[in-house]
C-alpha positions, 0 to 999 in steps of 0.5 A, a space after each residue: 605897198 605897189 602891185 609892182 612884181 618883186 622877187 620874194 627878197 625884196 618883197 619880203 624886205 619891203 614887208 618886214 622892215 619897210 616904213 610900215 613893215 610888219 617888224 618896224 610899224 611903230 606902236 606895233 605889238 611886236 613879234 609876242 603879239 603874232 607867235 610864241 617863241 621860245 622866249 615866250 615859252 619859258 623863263 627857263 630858255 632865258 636862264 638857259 641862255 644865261 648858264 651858257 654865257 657863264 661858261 662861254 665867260 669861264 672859258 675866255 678867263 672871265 673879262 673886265 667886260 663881257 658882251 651879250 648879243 641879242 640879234 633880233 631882239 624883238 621887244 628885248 624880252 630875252 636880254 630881260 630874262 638873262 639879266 635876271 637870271 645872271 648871278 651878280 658876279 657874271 652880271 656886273 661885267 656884262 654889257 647887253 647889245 639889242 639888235 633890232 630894227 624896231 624902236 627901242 620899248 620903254 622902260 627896257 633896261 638902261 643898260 641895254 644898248 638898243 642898235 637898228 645894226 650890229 657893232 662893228 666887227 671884231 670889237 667884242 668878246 662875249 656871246 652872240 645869240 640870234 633867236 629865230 633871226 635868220 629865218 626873217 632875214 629876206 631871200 628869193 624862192 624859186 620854183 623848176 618851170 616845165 622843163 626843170 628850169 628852175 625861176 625866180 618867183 615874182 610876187 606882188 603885194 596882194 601875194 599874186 605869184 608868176 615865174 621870173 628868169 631864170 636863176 643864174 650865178 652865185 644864185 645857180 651855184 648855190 642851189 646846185 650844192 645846196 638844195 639840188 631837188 629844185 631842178 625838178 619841175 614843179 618843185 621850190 626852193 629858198 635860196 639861202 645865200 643872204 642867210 649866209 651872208 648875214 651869219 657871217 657878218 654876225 660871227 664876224 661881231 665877234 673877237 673871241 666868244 660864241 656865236 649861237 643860232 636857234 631857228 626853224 631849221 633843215 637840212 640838205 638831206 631833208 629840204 622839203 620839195 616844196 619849200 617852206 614860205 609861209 606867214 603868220 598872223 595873230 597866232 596862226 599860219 597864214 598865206 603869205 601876202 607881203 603887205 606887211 600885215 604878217 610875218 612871213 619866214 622860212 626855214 632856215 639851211 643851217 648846215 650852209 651856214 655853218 662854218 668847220 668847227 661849228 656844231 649843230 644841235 637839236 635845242 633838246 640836244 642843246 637845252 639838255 646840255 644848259 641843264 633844261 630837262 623835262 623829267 616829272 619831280 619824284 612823288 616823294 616830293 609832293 609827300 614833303 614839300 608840297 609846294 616845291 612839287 607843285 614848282 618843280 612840276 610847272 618847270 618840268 612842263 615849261 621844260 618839256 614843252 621847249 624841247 619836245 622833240 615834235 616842236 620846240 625841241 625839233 629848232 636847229 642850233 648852231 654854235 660857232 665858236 671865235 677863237 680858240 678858247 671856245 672851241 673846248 665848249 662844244 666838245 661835250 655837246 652830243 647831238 
């Protein structure tokens, strides 16, 4: 790392996915040794993953080859948990892509197919799922100088900030529709026009299916004054420094990369609908099965914990359907 001064992208880029970036150092511990997803949260968010393959299967006819899509695939732990959860009807078809700039871990099973990018578009069918992807996926910040200007912030590795240019173009644009709070003095904002971008793209994977996103999430009536930066390291938030010694991430606008038909849930909304539910088995069971009580009282507390509406339950979810054989999907699904 240099002490040059960077925009927050390409600092964040340097950071993360640099030749020692916190994402891509080899022999690193990965994403589970630094934060709990929610893939690491439960099994349960894994066999959540797999009933909506089933369905999104149902829905395109069930194909000779069925495309499953992991975007930021960490260690491969929720390709692992969904070929486990699958029945082998579903199973036997389905072809899992890893996408994940890290190395490929070992012992990973051999029928995931480990790529540093996405295949090629339009040349599968299936379901995409990017868990806490885009909120990795580097952009600017911003912050309004003195007179409402709102500049681009500088950083240099040490996390040393200063005011760069003004922000102009695509840029600009993108503020005013989105994030219009960043006009007042002192206040920030993240520009999330290469969120859009790489949705797009990723979507774009698609020839007919779903496409699913599941992140840290706000909305235009809700962007928070001061943005939302941060890092983490070893479990906790931390400042963050970009010198590739911790995540840094950002909330994800959501709502600007959604496309028409797509929809956007709460994951309580969303894992209520894939049959997640945190209710406490009834007493009666634990006069007649002990030990099924004692099972189904864990999964109601690993149930709970991911859609707890202060947590992992408060996660956006958008759900972008390719194709007109997936729209019928989201039909049923409340917020």
């Amino acid at each position: 790392m240099t002490n040059e001064w960077l925009g927050w992208r390409d600092a964040m880029e340097r950071a993360l996915y640099g030749p020692d970036g916190f994402y891509t150092r080899p022999g690193g511990p990965g994403p589970a040794g630094h934060f709990r997803t929610s893939v690491h949260a439960s099994p349960l968010y894994a066999g959540a993953v797999a009933t909506l393959l089933c369905r999104v299967d149902a829905a395109l006819g069930h194909p000779r080859e069925l495309a499953l899509v992991d975007v930021g695939a960490g260690r491969g732990e929720l390709l692992t948990g969904v070929l486990g959860a699958l029945p082998d009807a579903v199973g036997a078809r389905v072809r899992p892509y890893a996408v994940e700039l890290a190395a490929r871990p070992e012992a990973l099973d051999p029928r995931i197919e480990w790529r540093a990018g996405l295949p090629a578009e339009g040349s599968l069918t299936g379901l995409l799922f990017a868990n806490e992807w885009l909120d990795n996926v580097p952009l600017d910040v911003v912050e309004a100088d003195e007179d409402g200007v709102p500049r681009r912030v500088l950083v240099r590795a040490d996390g040393t900030e200063r005011l760069g240019e003004p922000v102009a173009g695509a840029d600009a644009e993108w503020l005013a529709r989105w994030w219009e709070a960043a006009g007042s003095p002192g206040l920030r904002a993240e520009i999330g026009r290469p969120r859009d971008a790489a949705w797009a793209r990723a979507v774009r994977t698609l020839r007919g299916g779903l496409a699913v996103a599941a992140d840290y999430a706000h909305r235009r009536a809700d962007r928070p004054p001061f943005g939302t930066l941060t890092g983490f390291r070893d479990g906790r938030e931390v400042r963050p420094v970009p010198d590739g010694s911790c995540d840094i991430t950002a909330h994800v606008a959501l709502d600007a990369c959604a496309e028409p038909a797509a929809r956007r849930l709460t994951q309580r909304a969303a894992l209520h609908a894939l049959g997640v539910d945190g209710r406490r088995p009834p007493l009666t069971l634990a006069t007649t099965d002990p030990a099924a009580y004692v099972r189904a009282l864990g999964a109601a507390g690993a149930a709970a914990e991911l859609t707890d509406p202060a947590g992992l339950g408060a996660f956006g979810w958008l759900l972008e359907p390719v194709g007109a054989a997936c729209t019928g999907l989201l039909e049923e699904w409340d917020e």
